[in-house]
N, C-alpha and C positions, 0 to 999 in steps of 0.2 A: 504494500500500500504506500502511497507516496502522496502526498499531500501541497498546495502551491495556494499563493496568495495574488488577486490582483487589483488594481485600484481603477476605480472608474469614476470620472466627472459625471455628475447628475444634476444639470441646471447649475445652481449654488454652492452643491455639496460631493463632497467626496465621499464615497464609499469603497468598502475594502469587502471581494468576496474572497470567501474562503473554499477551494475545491478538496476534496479526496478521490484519490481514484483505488477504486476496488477491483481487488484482480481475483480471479475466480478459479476456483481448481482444475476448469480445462482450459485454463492460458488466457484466456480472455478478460478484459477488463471494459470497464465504465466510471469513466469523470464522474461525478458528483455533485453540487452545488450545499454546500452546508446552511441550510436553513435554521437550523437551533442547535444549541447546544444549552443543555439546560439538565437543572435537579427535579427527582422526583422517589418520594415516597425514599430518601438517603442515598439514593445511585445519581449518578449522572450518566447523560443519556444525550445522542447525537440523531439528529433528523436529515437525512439526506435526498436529495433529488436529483434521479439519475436524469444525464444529460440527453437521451434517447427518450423520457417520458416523463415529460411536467407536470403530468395527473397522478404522478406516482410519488411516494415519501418511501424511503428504508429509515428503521429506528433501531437503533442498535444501545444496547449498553456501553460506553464509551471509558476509557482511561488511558493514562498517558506514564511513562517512565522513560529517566533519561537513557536507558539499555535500551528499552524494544520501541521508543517513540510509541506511536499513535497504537491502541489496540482496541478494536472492535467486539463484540461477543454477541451473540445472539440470547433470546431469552424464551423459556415458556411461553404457550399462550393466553393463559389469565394475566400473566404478567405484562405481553404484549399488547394487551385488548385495554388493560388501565394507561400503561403508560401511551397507549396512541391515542385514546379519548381526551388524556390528558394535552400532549402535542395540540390534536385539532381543535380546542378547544381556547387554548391560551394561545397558539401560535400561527393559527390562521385565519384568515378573516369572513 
């Protein structure tokens, strides 16, 4: 996984996106657009939008160390069903 930062003029303001790119066990990968990164129920937790499908979010359990950088996890689906209700909820409009 490999993660880049870019800046973009918006009228007035600067904004900074933040990409991850996800690489998949048969060699293939998909950029990302980081939409949240946020707390929930004492985890923290990453919202992503793959660059192939705007109508789509991945939410992974997220953590970070200065050995393995960025790490992603997957979670249950009770678990998954709270914290995506939670995302759509706070973090979309």
């Amino acid at each position: 996984m490999s993660n880049k930062k870019e800046e973009h003029e918006h009228g007035d303001e600067d904004h900074i996106h933040e990409y991850l790119t996800l690489e998949w066990d048969d060699g293939g990968a998909v950029e990302c657009l980081v939409l949240a990164n946020f707390e929930f129920e004492g985890k923290q937790y990453v919202a992503l939008e793959p660059e192939d499908d705007e109508d789509d979010a991945y939410i992974y359990v997220f953590s970070e160390d200065e050995e393995n950088g960025v790490q992603l996890d997957t979670m249950g689906k009770d678990e998954f069903d709270r914290v995506s209700a939670h995302f759509y909820k706070h973090y979309t409009e």
